[in-house]
N, C-alpha and C positions, 0 to 999 in steps of 0.2 A: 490430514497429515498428523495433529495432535494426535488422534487418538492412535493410530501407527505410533507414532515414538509410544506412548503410554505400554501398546501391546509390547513394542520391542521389550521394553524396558522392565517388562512385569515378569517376560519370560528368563532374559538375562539374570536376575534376583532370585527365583524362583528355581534355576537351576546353579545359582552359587553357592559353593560350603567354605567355608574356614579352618583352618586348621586351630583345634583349639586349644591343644597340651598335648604332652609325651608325656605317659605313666610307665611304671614296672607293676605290673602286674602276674598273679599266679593261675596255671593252666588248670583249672579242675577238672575236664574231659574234652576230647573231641569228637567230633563228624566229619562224615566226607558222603558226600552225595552225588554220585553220579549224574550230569546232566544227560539229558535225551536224546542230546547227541554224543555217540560214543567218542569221537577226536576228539570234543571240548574236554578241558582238564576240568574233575572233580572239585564240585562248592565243597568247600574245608569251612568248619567255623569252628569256635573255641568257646566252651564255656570259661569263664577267668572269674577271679574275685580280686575285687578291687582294692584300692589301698585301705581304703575308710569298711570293707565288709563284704559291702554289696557282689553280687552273682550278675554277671551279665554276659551277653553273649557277645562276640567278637568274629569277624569276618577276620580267616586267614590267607595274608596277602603272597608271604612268606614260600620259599620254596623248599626250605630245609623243613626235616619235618618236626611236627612238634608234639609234647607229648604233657600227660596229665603232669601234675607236680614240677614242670619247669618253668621258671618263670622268663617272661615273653614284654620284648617293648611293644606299649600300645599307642599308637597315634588314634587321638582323638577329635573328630571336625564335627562340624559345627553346622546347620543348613542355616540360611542369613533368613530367611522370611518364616520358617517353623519354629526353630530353636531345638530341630528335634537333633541329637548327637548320633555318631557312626564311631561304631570303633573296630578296629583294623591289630591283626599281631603280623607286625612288619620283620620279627625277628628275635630270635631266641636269645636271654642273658646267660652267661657263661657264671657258672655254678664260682661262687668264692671261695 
């Protein structure tokens, strides 16, 4: 029975993420990849650069669409047992 609770409990963890900050971040290019199934709607991701520099990629969650040089709120989580982060552009910032 221990080791049952133990497996629940490793898989529970293991598939938990955190939410861990909302950035503004800038669009530097996109993709759109068709999946293999034609219905499914097209993987979108976002090349962005971060507040501090860095280039990283972002998974677009968004339905509006987005484009290089606009800048995009990023939600960024967390995986509780890797530490390894996901980041997501949930939504386009309106130019100032």
């Amino acid at each position: 029975m221990a080791a049952l609770a133990v497996l629940v409990g490793w898989f529970i963890l293991s598939h938990s993420s955190r939410r861990v900050e909302e950035i503004i971040a800038t669009v530097e290019a996109t993709t759109t990849r068709q999946q293999s199934d034609t219905r499914a709607e097209p993987d979108r991701t976002a090349m962005i650069r971060m507040p501090d520099g860095r280039v990283t990629q972002a998974h677009i969650v968004t339905h509006r669409p987005v484009r290089a040089g606009e800048r995009a709120r990023i939600v960024v989580t967390e995986d509780v047992l890797s530490g390894q982060r996901t980041y997501e552009v949930v939504d386009i910032v309106p130019a100032e």
